[in-house]
C-alpha positions in Angstrom: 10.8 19.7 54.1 14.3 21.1 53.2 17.1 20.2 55.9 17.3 23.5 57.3 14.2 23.8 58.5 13.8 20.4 59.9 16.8 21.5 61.8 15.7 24.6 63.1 12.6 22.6 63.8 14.7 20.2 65.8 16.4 23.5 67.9 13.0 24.6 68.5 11.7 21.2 70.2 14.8 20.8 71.7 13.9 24.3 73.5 10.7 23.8 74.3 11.5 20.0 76.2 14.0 21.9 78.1 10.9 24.1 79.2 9.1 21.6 79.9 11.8 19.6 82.1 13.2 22.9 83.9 9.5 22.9 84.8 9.4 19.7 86.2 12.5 19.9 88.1 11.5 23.1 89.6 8.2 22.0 90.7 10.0 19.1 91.9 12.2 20.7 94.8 9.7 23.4 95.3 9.9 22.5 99.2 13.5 22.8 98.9 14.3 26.3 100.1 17.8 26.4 99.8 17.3 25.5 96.0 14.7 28.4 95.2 17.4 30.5 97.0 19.7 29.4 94.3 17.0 29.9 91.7 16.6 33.2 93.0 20.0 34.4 91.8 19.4 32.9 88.2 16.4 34.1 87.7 17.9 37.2 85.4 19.1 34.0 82.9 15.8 33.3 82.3 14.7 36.6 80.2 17.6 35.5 78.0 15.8 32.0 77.6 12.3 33.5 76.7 13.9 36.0 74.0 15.8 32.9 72.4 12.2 31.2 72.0 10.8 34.6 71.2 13.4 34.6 68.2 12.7 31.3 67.6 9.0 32.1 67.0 9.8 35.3 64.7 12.0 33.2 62.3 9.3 30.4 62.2 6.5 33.1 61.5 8.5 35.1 58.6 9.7 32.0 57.2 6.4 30.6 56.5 5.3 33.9 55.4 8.1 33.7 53.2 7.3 30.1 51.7 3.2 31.0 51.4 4.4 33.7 49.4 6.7 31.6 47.4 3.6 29.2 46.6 1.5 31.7 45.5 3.7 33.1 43.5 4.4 29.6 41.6 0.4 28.9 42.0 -0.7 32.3 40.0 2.4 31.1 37.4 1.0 27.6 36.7 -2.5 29.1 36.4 -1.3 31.2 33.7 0.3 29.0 31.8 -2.6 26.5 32.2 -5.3 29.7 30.7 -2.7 30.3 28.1 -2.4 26.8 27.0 -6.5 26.5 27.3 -6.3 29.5 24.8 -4.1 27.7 22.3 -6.6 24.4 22.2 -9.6 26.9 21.8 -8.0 28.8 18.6 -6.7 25.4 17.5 -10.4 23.8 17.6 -11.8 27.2 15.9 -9.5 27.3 12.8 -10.2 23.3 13.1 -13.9 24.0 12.9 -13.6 26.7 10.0 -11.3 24.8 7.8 -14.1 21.9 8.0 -17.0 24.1 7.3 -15.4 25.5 4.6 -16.5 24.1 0.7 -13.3 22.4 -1.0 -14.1 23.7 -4.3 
């Protein structure tokens, strides 16, 4: 994998442990009223948090998209070349075979 992806692989982990230990510190002082109060007041922050990992997710699903493409393009390429070079051997062996058959007179 290139470095920028493994990168914006990294952000994308990095966001989705925070997830998961916002979670478990939530859950954690869930008897905690004066906490959820607080909570209560940031809660606006968090549509802000699920569009960044919405964003996330778009980039990820364009850029492979982007790299499938990229391979099939390169795949479709190859297999040309390989027919075209199959097509060289086979006239090769057929002006082979009729310059054998042929009488040297």
């Amino acid at each position: 994998m290139k470095r920028n992806r493994l990168i914006f692989y990294a952000v994308f982990a990095v966001f989705h442990l925070f997830l998961v230990f916002f979670t478990i510190y939530v859950e954690s002082n869930k008897g905690n009223i004066m906490f959820l109060s607080k909570m209560l007041e940031w809660i606006s922050l968090t549509k802000y948090g699920a569009m960044f990992g919405l964003v996330l997710l778009a980039v990820d699903f364009f850029w492979v998209r982007k790299s499938d493409r990229s391979h099939e393009k390169e795949l479709n390429s190859l297999n040309n070349e390989l027919n075209t070079l199959k097509a060289k051997l086979f006239d090769l062996q057929e002006n082979a075979k009729i310059t054998a058959s042929k009488p040297i007179k």
